[in-house]
N, C-alpha and C positions, 0 to 999 in steps of 0.2 A: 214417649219421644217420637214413635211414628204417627201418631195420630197430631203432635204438634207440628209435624214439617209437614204431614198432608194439608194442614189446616193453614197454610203458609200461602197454598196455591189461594186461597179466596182472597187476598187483598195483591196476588199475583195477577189477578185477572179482571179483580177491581181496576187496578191502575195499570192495563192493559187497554182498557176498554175508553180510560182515559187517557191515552197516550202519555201516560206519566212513566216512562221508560224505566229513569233511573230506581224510582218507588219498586215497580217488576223486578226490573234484573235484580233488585238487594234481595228483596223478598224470597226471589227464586232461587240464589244462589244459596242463602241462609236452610232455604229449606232441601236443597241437594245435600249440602254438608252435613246439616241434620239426621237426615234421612243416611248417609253412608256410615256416619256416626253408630247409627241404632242399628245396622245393618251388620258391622263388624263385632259390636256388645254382643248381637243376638245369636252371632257363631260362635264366638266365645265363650257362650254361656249356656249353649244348646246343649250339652254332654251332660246339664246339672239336675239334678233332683228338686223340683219346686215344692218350696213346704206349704202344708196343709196349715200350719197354726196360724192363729189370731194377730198371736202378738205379730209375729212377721211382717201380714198383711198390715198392720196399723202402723207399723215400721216405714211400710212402701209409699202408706201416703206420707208420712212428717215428711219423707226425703224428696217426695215429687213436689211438694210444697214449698220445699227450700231450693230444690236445684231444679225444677225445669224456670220456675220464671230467669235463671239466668242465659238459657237458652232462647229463652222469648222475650228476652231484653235485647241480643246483637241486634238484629234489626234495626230496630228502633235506636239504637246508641251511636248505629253508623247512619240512619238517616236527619238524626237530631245532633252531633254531638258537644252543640253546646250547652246541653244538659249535663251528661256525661256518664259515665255508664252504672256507676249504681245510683242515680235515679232514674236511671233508667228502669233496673232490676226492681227500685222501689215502686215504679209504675206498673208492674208487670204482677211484685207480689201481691199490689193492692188490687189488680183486675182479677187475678188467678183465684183469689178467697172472695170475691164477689164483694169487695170492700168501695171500689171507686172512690180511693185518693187519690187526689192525682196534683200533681208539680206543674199541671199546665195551667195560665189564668183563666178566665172565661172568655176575656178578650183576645187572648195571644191568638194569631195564628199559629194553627195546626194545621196540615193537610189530612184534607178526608180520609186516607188510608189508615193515617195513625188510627185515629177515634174508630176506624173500621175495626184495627188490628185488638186494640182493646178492647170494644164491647164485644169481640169473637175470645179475647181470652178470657172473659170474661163468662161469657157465656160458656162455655166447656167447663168454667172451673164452677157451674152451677150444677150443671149435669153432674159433673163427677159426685159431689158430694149430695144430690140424689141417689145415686147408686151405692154410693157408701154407707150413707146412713141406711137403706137397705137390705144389703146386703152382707157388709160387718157388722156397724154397730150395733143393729136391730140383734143379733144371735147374740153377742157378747155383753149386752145389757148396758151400751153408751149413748153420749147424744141424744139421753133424755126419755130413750126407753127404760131406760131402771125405776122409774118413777109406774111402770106396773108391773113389774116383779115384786114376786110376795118373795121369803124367807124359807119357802116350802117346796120351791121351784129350781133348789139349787143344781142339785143329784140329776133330775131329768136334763136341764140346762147344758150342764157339763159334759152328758153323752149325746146332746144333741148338735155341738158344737164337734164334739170330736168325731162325728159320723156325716158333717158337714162338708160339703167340695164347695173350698169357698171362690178358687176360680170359677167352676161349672157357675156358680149364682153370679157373681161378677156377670159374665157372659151372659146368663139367662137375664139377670133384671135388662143390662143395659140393651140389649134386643128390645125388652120391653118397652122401657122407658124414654128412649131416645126416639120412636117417631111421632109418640105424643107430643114431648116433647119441643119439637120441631115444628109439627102440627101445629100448636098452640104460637108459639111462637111469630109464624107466617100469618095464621088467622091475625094477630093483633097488628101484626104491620100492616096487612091490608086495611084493615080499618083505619089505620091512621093514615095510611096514603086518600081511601078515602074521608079524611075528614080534611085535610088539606098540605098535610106533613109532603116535604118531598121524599123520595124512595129512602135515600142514604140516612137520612134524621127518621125513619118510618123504623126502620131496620133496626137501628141502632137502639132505639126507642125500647123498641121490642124485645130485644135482648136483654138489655137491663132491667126489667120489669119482671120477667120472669126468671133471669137470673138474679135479681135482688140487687145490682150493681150500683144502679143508681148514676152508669156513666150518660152523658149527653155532648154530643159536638157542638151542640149551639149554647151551653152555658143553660141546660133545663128547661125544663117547660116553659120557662119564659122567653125563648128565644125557638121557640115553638108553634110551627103556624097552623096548627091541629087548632088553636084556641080549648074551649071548655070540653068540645065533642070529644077530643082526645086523652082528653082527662078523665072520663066519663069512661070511655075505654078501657083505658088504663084501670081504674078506680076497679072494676070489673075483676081483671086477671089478677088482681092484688093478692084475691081468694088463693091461688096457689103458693101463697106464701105464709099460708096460716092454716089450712089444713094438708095432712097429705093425703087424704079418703080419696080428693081428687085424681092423685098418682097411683096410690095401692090400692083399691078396689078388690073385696073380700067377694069369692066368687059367690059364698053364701047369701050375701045380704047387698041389697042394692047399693049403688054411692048417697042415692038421697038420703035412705036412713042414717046411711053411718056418720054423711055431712049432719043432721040434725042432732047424731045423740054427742059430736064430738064439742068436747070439754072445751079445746081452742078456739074455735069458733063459734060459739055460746062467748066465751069471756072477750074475745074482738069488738063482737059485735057489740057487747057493753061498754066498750073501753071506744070505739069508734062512735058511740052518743052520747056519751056523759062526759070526754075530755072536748070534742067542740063545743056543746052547749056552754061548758064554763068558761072556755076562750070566745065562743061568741058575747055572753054577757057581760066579759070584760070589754071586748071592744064595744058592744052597744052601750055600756054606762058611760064610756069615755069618751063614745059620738055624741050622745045625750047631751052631756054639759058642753058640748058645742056648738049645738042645735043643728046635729047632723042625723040625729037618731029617727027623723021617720022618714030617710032614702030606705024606700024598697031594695031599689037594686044593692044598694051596698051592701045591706043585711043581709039577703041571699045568695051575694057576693061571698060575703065572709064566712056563712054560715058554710058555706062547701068546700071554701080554702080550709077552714081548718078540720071538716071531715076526711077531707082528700091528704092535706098534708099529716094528720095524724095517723091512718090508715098506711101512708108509705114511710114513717119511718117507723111505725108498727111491724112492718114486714120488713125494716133493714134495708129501705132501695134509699130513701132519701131525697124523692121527688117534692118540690116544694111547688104549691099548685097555685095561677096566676091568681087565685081568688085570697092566696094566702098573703100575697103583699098588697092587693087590694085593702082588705081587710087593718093592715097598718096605718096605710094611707088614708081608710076611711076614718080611724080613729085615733089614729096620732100618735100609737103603743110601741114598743119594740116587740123586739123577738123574744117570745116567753122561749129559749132556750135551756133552761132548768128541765120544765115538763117535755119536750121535746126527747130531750137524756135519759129520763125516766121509759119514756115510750119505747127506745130505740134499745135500754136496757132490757126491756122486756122480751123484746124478740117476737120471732113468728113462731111459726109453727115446727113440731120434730120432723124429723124427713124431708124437711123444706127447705130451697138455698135460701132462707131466711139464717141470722144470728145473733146472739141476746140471748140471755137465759132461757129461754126456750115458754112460750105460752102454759104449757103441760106443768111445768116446776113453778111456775107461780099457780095454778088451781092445785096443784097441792098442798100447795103451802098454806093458801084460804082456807081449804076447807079440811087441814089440820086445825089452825087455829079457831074455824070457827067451831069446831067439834069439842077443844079443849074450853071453850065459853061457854061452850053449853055443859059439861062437866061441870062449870064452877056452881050454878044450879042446882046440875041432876048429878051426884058426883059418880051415882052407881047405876044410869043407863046403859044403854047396849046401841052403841050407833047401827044404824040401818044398812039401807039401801044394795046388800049382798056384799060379799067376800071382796068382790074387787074394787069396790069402796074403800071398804075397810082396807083392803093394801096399799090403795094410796094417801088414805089419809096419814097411814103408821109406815113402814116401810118407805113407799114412795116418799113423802114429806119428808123423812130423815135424809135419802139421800139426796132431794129437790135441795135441801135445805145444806148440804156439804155442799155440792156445785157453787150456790150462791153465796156461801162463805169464801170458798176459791177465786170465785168473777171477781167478789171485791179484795179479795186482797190483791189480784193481779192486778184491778183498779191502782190499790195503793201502791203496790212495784213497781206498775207504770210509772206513775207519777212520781216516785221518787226519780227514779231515772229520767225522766225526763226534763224536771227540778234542775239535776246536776250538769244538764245541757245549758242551763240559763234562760228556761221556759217558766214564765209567772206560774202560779197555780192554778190561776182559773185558766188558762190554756191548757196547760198541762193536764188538768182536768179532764176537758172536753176531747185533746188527743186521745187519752188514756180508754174514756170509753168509745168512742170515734172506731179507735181500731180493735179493742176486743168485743163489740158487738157488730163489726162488721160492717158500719153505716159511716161512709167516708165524707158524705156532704154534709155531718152532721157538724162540722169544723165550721163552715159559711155561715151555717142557719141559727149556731148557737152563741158563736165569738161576737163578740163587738168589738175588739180587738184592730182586726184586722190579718190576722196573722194568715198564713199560707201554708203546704204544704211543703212547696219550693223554697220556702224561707228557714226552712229546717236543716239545721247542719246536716250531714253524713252521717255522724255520730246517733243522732235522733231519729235521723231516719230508719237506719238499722235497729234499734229500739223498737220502734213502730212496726217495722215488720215482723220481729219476733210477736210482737202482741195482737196482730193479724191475724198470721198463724195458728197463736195459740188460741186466737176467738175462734179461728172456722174448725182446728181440731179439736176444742174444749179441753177444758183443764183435765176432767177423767180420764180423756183418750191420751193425755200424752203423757199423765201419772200411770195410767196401764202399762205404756211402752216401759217409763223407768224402772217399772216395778220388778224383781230378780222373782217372785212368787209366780207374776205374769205368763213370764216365759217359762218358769217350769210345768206349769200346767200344757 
């Protein structure tokens, strides 16, 4: 809470700078009440014993998840209010989980401070859940690290968690982690102020990109005057959303090797050649028989819209690259939004503001299955490659393989609930995973419909954001919380 009302002053000083008084005084005033708010909590609560367990901590987040965006909705609710204040809240939970749905058109006017105030709630609600997965999940075996946990590592586990100060590591990672962070961050704004972006769209840019947001004030890259250079950019830092070698850095071993020997980044980089190629061939057969197939430019066109747009909803941001609507226009096609679902299902990287099943629980699950193919053969080989192979093929792959039983039935939960709103199916569909993997434009890019965000009852929207939620804390972390076994440990 005091880092949200500090974080008040930067669109206080934004529209300070723009003599947008009335934007300041809200901002300013929201973020004093806030601030005496958290000031009065924090007396009242200074006498207490802060616990040392898991479960607690995983507790802390569900409840920052659910109750700060409605502290980071007034604002917004009194400078907008003919939204009204839970889409407001829905605005807020969709920036907070790095989701970017949003109730605004592409066309509406918004004032810049909004779309400021969002890609910063946005961006915070990136960072956190780097330090999370860090710092908690990583000890307690969620979020995709149990996928290298053997069945042998229970015992040391257990005492290593209970001799754990998981504030001290809170604290210790986010020292770490937050001026890379930032670092990286400001690097990519520059570049796109030099590529031709103005400062406010540079910024904003940059934030959802490395926070996986996918928010834009001008309606995306296409309203975007970086052009190709800044996609190119972009295209670049994507990488932090697919590995985290990037972030954690083994002081033993270089970043480069551990970028080379990781599993998620091996399987991207095949999944970023093999799904354009087959979207390029579709549009180049379809320009063919129009006798548009030997434009240079539009091949090369199209051939990078859909490396770039598949790489970004690879990583859950949802940037759709100007080369990507080229490429329809050169060939007459719609939006392949099936495969697109598929990508965004997949997800980035663990430890990444990326969400989707996570890259790691799908190479488990391959090279289970393809282990179990090769059995049907050799039925009494001995798989290779050492121990921690072998724990992700057997172990990991079991539990790879629960999570993605879980995704999809909260797929099908969704969807019913959403059904019961009076949303078709194929909407309901594309909401359903939209919001448990995290990637909010994937509603634009996949619907033909036409449907909205803002065209969502109250009712749906609250739906939605429970399935936000549950996508950025994953279905393990919030069956841990329920669990009565949990907490007695």
């Amino acid at each position: 809470m005091a880092i949200t009302a500090a974080s008040m002053m930067v669109p206080v000083l934004f529209a300070a700078r723009l003599e947008q008084w009335l934007f300041a005084r809200t901002f300013l005033y929201h973020s004093i009440v806030l601030m005496l708010i958290t000031a009065l909590m924090a007396i009242a609560m200074s006498n207490r014993d802060l616990s040392n367990r898991s479960a607690n901590r995983l507790m802390d987040i569900l409840a920052g998840f659910i109750l700060m965006p409605f502290f980071m909705a007034m604002p917004l609710s009194f400078l907008m209010p003919q939204i009204g204040f839970f889409a407001a809240y829905f605005e807020m939970v969709s920036s907070f989980t790095t989701t970017g749905a949003s109730v605004f058109m592409p066309n509406q006017a918004v004032p810049d401070v909004i779309h400021l105030w969002r890609a910063l709630v946005a961006w915070m609600g990136g960072f956190l859940m780097l330090v999370v997965a860090i710092a908690i999940f990583k000890p307690v075996n969620l979020g995709g690290f149990e996928v290298y946990t053997s069945s042998k590592d229970g015992v040391l586990l257990n005492q290593t968690i209970k001799r754990a100060a998981l504030r001290d590591r809170l604290i210790r990672y986010s020292a770490v982690i937050f001026p890379l962070y930032t670092l990286l961050t400001a690097v990519l704004a520059l570049l796109l102020i030099l590529s031709g972006d103005r400062m406010l769209v540079a910024v904003i840019h940059a934030m959802s990109t490395l926070s996986t947001s996918g928010i834009s004030p001008v309606g995306g890259l296409s309203g975007s005057a970086a052009g190709y250079i800044g996609e190119v950019f972009i295209f670049g830092f994507f990488i932090y959303g697919i590995t985290r070698h990037l972030f954690f850095v083994d002081r033993n071993e270089s970043a480069i090797k551990l970028v080379k020997r990781d599993k998620e980044l091996n399987m991207a980089l095949y999944l970023v050649v093999i799904i354009p190629a087959v979207l390029f061939f579709r549009h180049w057969l379809a320009a063919s028989e129009v006798n548009q197939g030997n434009e240079f430019y539009h091949a090369i066109s199209a051939l990078w819209g859909s490396m770039f747009t598949v790489l970004s909803f690879l990583t859950t941001t949802g940037f759709e690259s100007n080369g990507w609507t080229a490429a329809r226009d050169w060939s007459g096609l719609g939006t392949t939004g099936l495969i697109l679902m598929a990508v965004a299902v997949m997800g980035g990287g663990i430890a990444t503001t990326a969400g989707g099943v996570k890259l790691l629980r799908v190479y488990a699950l391959y090279k289970h299955g393809l282990r179990e193919m090769q059995r049907l053969s050799y039925p009494h080989s001995v798989g290779g490659s050492g121990s921690r192979a072998r724990n992700i093929r057997r172990e990991g792959a079991y539990a790879a393989w629960i999570f993605f039983m879980l995704f999809l039935v909260s797929i099908a939960v969704g969807m019913l609930c959403l059904s019961l709103m009076g949303i078709n199916f194929e909407d309901s569909l594309i909401l359903s995973i939209s919001a448990l993997s995290n990637t909010g434009p994937l509603l634009a890019a996949a619907s033909d419909n036409g449907v909205t965000y803002g065209a969502i009852s109250s009712a749906g929207k609250g739906i939605l954001c429970a399935l936000m939620i549950l996508g950025r804390l994953e279905a393990l972390a919030v069956i841990a919380i329920l669990n009565p076994n949990y907490w007695r440990k």
